[in-house]
C-alpha positions as CSV (number, residue, x, y, z in Angstrom):
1,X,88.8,118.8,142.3
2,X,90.9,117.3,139.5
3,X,88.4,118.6,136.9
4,X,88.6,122.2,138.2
5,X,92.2,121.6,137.9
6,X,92.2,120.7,134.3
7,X,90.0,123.2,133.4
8,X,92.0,126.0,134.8
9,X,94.6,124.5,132.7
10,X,93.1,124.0,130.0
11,X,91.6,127.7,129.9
12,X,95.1,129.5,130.8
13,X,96.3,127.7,127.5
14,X,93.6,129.0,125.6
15,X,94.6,132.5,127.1
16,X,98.2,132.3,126.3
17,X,97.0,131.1,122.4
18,X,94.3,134.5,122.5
19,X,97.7,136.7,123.5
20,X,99.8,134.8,120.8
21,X,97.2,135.4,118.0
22,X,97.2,139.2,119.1
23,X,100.7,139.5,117.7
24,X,100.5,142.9,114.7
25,X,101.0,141.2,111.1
26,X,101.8,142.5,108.1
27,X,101.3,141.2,104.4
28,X,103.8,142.5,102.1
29,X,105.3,141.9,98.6
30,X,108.2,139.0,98.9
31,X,110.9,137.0,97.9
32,X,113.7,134.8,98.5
33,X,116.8,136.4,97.8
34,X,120.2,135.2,98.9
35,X,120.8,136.5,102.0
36,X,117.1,135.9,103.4
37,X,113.4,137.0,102.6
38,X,113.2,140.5,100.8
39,X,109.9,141.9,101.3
40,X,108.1,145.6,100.1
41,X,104.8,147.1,100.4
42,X,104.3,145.8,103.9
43,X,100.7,147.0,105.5
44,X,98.9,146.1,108.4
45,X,96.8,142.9,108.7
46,X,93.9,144.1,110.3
47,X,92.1,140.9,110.7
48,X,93.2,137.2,110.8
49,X,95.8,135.8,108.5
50,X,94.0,133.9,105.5
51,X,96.3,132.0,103.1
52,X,93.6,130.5,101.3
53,X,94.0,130.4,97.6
54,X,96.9,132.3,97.8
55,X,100.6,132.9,98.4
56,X,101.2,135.5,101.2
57,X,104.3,136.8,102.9
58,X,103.6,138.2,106.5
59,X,105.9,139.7,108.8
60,X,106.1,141.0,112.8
61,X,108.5,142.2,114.9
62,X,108.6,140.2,118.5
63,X,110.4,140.8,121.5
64,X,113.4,138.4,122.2
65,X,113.4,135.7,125.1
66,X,113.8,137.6,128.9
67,X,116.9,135.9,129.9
68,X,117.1,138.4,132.3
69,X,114.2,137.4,134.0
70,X,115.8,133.6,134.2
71,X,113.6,132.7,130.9
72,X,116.4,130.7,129.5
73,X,114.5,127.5,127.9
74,X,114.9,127.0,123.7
75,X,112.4,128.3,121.9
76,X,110.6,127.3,118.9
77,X,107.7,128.7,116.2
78,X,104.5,126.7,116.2
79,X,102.8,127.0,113.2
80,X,99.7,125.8,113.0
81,X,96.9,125.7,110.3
82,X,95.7,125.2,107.4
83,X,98.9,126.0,104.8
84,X,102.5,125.1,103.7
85,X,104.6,127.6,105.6
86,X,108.2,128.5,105.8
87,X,109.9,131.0,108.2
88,X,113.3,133.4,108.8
89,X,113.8,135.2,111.8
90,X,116.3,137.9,111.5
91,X,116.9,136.6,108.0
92,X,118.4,132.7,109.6
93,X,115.8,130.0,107.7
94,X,114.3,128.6,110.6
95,X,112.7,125.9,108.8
96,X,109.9,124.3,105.5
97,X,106.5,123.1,106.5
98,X,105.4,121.3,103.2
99,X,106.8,124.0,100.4
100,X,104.5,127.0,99.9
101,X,104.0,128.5,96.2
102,X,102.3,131.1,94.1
103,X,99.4,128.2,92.3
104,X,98.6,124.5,93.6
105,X,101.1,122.8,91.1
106,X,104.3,124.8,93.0
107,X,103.2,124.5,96.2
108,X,103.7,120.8,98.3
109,X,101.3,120.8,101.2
110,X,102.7,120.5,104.3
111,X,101.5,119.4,107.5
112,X,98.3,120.7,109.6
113,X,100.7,121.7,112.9
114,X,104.8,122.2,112.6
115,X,107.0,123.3,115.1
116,X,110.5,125.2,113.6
117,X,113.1,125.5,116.4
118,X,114.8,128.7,116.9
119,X,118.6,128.8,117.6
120,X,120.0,130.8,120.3
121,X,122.1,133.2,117.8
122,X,118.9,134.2,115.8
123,X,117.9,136.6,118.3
124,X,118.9,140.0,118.8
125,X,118.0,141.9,121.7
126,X,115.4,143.8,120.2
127,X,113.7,144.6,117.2
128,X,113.8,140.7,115.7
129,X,111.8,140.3,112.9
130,X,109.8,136.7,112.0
131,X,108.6,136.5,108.5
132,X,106.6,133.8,107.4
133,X,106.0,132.4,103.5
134,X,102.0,130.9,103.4
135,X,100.6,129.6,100.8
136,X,97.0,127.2,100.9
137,X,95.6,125.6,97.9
138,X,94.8,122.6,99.3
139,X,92.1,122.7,102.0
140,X,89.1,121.2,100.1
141,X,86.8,123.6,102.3
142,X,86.8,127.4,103.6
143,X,87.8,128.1,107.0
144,X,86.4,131.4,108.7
145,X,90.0,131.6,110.4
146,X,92.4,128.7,109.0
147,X,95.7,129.6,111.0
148,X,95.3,128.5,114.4
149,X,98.6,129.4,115.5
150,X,101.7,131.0,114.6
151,X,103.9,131.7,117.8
152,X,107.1,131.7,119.4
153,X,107.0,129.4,122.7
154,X,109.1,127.7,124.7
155,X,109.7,124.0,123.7
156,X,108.6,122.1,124.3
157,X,105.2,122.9,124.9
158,X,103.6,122.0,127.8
159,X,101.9,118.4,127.2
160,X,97.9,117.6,127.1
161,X,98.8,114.3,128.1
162,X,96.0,114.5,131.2
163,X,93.6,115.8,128.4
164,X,94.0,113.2,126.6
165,X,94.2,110.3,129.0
166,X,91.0,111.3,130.4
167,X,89.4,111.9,126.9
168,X,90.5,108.3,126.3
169,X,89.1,106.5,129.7
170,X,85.6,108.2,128.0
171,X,85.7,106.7,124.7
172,X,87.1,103.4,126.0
173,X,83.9,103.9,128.1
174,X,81.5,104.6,125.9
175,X,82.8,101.8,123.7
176,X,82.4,99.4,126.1
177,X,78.3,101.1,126.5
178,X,77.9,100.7,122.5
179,X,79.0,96.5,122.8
180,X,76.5,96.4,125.6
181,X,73.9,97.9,124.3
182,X,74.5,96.0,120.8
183,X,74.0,92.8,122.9
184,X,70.8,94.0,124.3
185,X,69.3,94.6,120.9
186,X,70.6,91.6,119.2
187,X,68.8,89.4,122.7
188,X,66.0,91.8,122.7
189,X,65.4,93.9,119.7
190,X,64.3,96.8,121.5
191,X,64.8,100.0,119.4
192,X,65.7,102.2,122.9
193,X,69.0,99.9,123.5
194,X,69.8,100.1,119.3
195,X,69.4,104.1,119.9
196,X,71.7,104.2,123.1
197,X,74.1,102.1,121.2
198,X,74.4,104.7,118.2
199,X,74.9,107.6,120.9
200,X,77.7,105.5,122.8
201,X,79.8,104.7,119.3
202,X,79.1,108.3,117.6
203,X,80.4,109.9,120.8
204,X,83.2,107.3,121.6
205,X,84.7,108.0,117.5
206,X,83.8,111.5,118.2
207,X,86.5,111.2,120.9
208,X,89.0,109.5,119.0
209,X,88.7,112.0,116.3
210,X,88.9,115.1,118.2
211,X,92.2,113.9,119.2
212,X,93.9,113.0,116.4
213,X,95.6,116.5,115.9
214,X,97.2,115.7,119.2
215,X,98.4,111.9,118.0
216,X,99.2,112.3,114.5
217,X,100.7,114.9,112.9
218,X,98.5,114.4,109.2
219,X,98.6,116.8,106.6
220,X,96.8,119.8,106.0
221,X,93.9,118.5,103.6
222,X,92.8,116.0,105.4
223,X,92.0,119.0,108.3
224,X,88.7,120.0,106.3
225,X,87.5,116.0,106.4
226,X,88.6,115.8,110.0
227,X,86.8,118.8,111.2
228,X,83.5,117.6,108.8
229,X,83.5,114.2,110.6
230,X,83.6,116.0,114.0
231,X,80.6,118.3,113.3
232,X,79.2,115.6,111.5
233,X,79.3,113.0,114.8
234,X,78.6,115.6,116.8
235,X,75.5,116.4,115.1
236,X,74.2,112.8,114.7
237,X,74.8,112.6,118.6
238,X,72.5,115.4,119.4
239,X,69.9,113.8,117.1
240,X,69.8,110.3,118.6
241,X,69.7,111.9,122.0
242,X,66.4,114.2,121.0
243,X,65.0,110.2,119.7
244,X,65.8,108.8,122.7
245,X,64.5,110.7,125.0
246,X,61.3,111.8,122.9
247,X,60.6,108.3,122.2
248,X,60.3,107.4,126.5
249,X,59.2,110.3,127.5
250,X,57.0,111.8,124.6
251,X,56.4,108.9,122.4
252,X,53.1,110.9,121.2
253,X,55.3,113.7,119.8
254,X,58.7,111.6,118.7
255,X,58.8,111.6,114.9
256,X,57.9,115.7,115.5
257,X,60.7,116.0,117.8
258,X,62.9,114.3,115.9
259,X,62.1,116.2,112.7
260,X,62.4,119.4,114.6
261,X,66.0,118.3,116.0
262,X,67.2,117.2,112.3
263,X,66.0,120.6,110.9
264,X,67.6,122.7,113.9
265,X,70.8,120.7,113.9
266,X,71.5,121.0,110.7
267,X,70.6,124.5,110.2
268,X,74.0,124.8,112.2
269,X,76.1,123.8,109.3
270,X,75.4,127.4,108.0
271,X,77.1,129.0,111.1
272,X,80.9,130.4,110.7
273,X,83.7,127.8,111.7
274,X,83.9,124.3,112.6
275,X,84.1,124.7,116.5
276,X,81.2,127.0,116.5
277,X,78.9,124.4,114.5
278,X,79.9,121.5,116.7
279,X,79.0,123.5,120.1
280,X,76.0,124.2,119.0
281,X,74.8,121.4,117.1
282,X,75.4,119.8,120.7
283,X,73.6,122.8,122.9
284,X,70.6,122.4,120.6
285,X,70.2,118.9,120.6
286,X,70.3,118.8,124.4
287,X,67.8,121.5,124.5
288,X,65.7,120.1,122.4
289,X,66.0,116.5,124.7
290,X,65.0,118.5,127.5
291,X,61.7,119.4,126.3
292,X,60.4,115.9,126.4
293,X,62.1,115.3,129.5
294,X,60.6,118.0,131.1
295,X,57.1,116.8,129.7
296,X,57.9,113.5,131.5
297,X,58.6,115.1,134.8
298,X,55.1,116.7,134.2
299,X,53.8,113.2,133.3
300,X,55.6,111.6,136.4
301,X,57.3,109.2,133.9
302,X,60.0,107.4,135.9
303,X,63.7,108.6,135.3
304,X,61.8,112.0,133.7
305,X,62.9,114.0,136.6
306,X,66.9,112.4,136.6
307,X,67.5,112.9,133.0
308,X,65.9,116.3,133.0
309,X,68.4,117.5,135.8
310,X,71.5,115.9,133.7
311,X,70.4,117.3,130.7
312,X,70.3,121.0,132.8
313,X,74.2,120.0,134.1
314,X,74.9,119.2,130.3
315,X,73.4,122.4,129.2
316,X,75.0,125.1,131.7
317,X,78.3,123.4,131.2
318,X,77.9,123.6,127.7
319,X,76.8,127.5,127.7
320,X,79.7,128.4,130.3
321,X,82.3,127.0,129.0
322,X,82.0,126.3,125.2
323,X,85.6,125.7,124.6
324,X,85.6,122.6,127.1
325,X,82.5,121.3,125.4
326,X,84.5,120.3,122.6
327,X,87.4,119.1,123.9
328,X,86.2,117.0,127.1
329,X,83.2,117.7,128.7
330,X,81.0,116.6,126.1
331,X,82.9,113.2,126.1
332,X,82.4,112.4,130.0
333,X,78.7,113.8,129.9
334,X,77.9,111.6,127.4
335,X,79.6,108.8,129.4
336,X,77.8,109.6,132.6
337,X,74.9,109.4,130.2
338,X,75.1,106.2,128.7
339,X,76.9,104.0,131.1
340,X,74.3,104.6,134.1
341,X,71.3,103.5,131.4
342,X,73.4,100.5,130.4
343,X,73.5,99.3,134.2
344,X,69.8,100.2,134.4
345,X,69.3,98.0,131.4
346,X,71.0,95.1,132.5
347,X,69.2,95.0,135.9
348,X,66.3,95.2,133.4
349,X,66.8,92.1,132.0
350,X,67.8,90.1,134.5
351,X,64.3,90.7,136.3
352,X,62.6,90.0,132.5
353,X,64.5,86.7,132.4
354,X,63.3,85.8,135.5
355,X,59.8,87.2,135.2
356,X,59.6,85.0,132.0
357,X,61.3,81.9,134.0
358,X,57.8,82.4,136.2
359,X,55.5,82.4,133.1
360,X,57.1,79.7,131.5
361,X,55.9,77.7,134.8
362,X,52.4,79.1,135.1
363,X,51.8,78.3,131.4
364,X,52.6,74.9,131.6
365,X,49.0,74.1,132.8
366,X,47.3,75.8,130.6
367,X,46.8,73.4,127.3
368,X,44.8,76.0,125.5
369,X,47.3,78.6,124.9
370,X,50.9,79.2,123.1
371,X,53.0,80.4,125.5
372,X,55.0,83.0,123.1
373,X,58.6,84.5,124.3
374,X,59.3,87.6,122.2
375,X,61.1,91.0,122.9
376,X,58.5,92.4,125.2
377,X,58.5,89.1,127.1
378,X,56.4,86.3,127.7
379,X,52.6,86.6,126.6
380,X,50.0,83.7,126.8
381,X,47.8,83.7,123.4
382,X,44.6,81.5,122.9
383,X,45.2,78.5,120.5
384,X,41.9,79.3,118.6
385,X,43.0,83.2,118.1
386,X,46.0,81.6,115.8
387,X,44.7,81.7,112.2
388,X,48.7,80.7,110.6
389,X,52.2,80.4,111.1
390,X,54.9,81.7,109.1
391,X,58.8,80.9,109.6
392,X,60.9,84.0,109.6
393,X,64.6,82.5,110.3
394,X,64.9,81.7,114.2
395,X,61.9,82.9,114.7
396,X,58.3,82.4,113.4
397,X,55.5,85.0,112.8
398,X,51.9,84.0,115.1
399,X,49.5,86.0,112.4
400,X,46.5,86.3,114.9
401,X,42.5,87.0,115.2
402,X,41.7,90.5,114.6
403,X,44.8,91.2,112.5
404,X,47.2,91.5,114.6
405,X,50.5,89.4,115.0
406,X,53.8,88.1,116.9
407,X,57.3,87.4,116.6
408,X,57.6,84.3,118.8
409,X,61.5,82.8,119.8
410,X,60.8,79.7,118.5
411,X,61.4,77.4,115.0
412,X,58.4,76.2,113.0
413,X,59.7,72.2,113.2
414,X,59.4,72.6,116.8
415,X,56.2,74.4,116.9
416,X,54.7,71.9,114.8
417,X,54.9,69.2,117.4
418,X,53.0,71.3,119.9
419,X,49.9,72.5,118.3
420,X,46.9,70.1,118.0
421,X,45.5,68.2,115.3
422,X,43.5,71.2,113.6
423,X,47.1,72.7,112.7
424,X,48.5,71.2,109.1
425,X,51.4,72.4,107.5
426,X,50.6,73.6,104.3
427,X,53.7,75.0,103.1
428,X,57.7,74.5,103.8
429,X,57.2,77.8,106.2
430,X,53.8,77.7,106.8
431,X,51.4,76.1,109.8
432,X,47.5,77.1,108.8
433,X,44.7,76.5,111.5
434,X,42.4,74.9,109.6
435,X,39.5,75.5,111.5
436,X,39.5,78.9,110.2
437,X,40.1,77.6,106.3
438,X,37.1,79.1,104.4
439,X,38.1,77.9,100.5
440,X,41.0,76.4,98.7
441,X,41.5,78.1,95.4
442,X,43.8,78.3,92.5
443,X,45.7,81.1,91.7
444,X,47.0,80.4,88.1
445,X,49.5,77.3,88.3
446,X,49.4,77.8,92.4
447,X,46.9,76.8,95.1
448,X,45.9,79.4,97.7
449,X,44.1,78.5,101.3
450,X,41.7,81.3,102.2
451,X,41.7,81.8,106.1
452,X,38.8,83.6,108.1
453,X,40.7,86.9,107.5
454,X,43.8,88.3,106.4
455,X,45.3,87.6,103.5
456,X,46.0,84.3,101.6
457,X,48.4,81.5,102.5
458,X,50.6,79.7,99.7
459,X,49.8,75.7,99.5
460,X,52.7,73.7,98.1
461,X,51.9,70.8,95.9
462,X,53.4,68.4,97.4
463,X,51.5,69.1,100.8
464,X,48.4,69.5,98.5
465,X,46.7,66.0,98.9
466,X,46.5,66.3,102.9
467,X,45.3,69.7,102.4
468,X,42.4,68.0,100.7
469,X,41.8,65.1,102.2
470,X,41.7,67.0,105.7
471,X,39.1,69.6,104.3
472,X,37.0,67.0,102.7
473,X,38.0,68.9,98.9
474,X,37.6,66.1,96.0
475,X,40.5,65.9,94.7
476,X,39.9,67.3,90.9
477,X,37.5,69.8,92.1
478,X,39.4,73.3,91.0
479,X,38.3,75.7,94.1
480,X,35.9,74.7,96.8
481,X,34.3,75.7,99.6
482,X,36.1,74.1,102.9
């Protein structure tokens, strides 16, 4: 019920802005002169306002504050876009955003959003005329529509402070996903939790960016980088989310997917204005994720049919009500996302840890084999399949029979102790089985042991002698057959 609420709310604000911006303008020819703005040449705006690059003067008559009607609150002007503005009503200065001039050196930016209160004896009963002085040389980028707002409301303005309350409780969220899932890959290396982690962070600064116009009143530049980042996050979000679901559901057809969602996302960098390219970078990119998920539920992939039917919430949301996309839903879909997979995750793991607890036991009568604890979990490999082993850090590299090889959570020092006798360390980082040694041979100053297959290993000199003397080489002889 609450979220009908704020989205009645938040629409009826969105209305009352559409009426506001319907207000007739005119540009005209002005001035300052000394007993107020002197303007000439006045014609009808029949478009949007645009300031950019220039010094405009724009007038409108408005109607006065119904008293009569028991309207009797203060009223300001809220200005707010990208320009230094400055404003008269009835010819009384109301106030300076910034300073606005005729090239960039005269004018002094002012800030993105400025409200100029109006004093009770600037009205008349009817016929009051608001002039504005606009001037914008300092945006960086184009806007299709750079003046957001420029209207007379009561003050103060009604406060978003439910928006944003429940904007932050979703980023603190999704934060709180992105450590979680940063654990998981740093414990288990799995690229799915590193993905999910990306998603949670992009979308939790996403958050905090979006509302920044409603925490800190910066100046006008920085509005083009602000609105950048936003597409930008947004965009990157919508990528990760194709990659993640592609790469469970349709691993086959990831890197296509993924390559298809990079190229469709960032087609929408071409599209007219900022809130338009961050909608639909997000509608595409869940689109997109719901063609793998629907190949899952085809596939009977567990989970396919779940994300498929979120993904479907996600996407009628998103095409009925594109202005809530941006400003909330986007934020607690993403959180209703992320912080059910992290749960899932964690449950995950605990039964890995203790499915690994129960190999651990069953391998402990098994004298043959390694018992070898890596990302995927516990595997037993035959002793005789090992042809070398190669430190790498905390962990150590098993480079097996038939080319193919492990990462094993374990250090080579300790390894050492629990091969048998047929393992010799040949190197500072390096365990060879030497019953697959083929020839010992020198490589300029270097000495290289040849294995059954795959490539080289490095011999030290100082582990040289035992080298030899193991494989029966005489000690001067240059290269010889083990």
């Amino acid at each position: 019920m609450w979220r009908i609420l704020l989205l009645g709310l938040l629409l009826t604000g969105l209305t009352t802005l559409a009426r506001a911006q319907d207000t007739p303008w005119q540009a005209c020819h002005g001035a300052v002169g000394p007993d107020g703005p002197v303007l000439s040449d006045c014609r009808p705006i029949r478009d949007f306002v645009d300031p950019q690059g220039r010094e405009l003067w724009i007038r409108s008559t408005i109607d006065a504050p119904n008293g009569a009607l028991g309207d009797t609150r203060p009223h300001a002007l809220y200005v707010a876009g990208v320009a230094a503005s400055e404003a008269w009503l009835n010819g009384q200065r109301l106030g300076v955003n910034g300073h606005p001039g005729a090239t960039a050196r005269e004018e002094l930016p002012g800030r993105y959003q400025a409200i100029l209160p109006i004093r009770e004896t600037a009205w008349r009963p009817d016929g009051n005329v608001l002039v504005l002085h606009l001037s914008s040389f300092h945006g960086g980028l184009r806007f299709a529509r750079p003046m957001s707002a420029m209207l007379v409301l009561p003050y103060p303005y009604p406060s978003r402070t439910a928006l944003l309350a429940v904007t932050f409780v979703a980023a603190g969220a999704l934060l709180a996903a992105a450590f979680g899932f940063g654990v998981i890959h740093a414990m288990r290396r799995t690229g799915s939790s590193l993905v999910l982690a990306a998603m949670a962070g992009v979308a939790a600064l996403q958050a905090i960016v979006e509302t920044l116009r409603s925490l800190f009143d910066y100046p006008y530049p920085l509005h083009a980088w602000r609105m950048s980042a936003i597409w930008l996050l947004a965009a990157a979000f919508a990528v990760l989310l194709v990659s993640y679901v592609a790469t469970r559901f349709l691993p086959k057809a990831s890197r296509l997917m993924i390559g298809v969602a990079l190229g469709a996302v960032g087609a929408t960098a071409l599209l007219p204005g900022f809130d338009v390219k961050t909608v639909w970078a997000l509608i595409l990119g869940v689109a997109l994720a719901a063609l793998p998920a629907a190949a899952g539920v085809r596939d009977k992939r567990p989970g396919a049919r779940l994300t498929l039917a979120y993904l479907a919430l996600f996407l009628a949301l998103a095409l009925g009500f594109p202005e809530w996309l941006a400003d909330l839903s986007y934020f607690l879909l993403a959180a209703g996302l992320v912080l059910p997979l992290l749960m899932v995750e964690v449950v995950r793991l605990g039964r890995d840890d203790r499915g690994r607890e129960a190999a651990l036991t069953r391998a402990a009568s098994r004298p043959d084999r390694l018992t070898v604890a890596s990302a995927r979990g516990v595997e037993l490999v035959p002793i005789a399949e090992i042809l070398a082993v190669v430190g790498a850090d905390d962990y150590v590299e098993l480079r097996l029979v038939g080319g193919r090889s492990l990462l094993h959570a374990a250090r080579l020092d300790g390894l050492a102790t629990q091969l048998p006798a047929s393992f010799l360390r040949v190197h500072r980082s390096v365990i060879a089985n030497l019953a697959q040694a083929q020839r010992l041979e020198r490589d300029g100053d270097r000495w290289r042991l040849h294995l059954s297959e795959g490539a080289p290993l490095p011999v030290s000199r100082s582990r040289q002698p035992a080298l030899r003397e193991a494989l029966d080489v005489p000690p001067l002889v240059g290269a010889a057959s083990a």
